[in-house]
C-alpha positions in Angstrom: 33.9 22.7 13.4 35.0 25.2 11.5 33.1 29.0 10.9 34.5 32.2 9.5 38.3 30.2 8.4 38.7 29.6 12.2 39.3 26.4 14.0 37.3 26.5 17.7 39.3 24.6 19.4 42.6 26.1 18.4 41.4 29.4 19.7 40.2 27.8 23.2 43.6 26.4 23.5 44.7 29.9 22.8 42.6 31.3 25.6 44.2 28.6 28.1 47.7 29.4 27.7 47.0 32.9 28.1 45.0 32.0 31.2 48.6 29.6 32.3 51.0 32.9 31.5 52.1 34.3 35.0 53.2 38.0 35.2 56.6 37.9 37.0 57.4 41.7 36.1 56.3 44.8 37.4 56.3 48.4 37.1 54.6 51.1 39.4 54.8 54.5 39.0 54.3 57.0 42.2 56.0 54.1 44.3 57.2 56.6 46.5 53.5 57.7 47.8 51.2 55.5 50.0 49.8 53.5 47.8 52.4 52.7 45.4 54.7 52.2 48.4 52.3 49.5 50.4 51.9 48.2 46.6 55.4 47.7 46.3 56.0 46.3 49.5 53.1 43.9 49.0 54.0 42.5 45.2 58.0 42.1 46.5 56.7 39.8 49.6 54.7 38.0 46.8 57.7 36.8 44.7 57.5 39.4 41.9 59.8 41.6 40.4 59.2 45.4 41.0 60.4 47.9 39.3 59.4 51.3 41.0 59.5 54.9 39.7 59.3 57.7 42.1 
C-alpha cells in the first residue's frame, strides 16, 4: 500500500532496526557528583562503555 510516495512496510521495518540498535557508548557529565557517580558505577557493571566528565 502505498500513500504520500511512501512504502508502509519499508518504514515499519525501519522502526524495527532502530528498536534492535543497542547503545554500547556512553557519556555523563558531572560523573564526579552523586548521581553521575552511582550512574557511572551502575552503566560499567552493565557492560557499557562510559565515558565520564568531571
Amino acid at each position: 500500500m502505498k500513500a504520500m510516495g511512501f512504502n508502509y512496510y519499508s518504514v515499519g521495518r525501519k522502526k524495527n532496526f532502530f528498536k534492535k540498535k543497542s547503545i554500547k557508548k556512553i557519556l555523563i557529565t558531572g560523573a564526579g557528583g552523586f548521581i553521575g557517580s552511582h550512574l557511572t558505577d551502575m552503566l560499567n557493571k552493565m557492560n557499557y562503555d562510559v565515558r565520564a566528565l568531571v
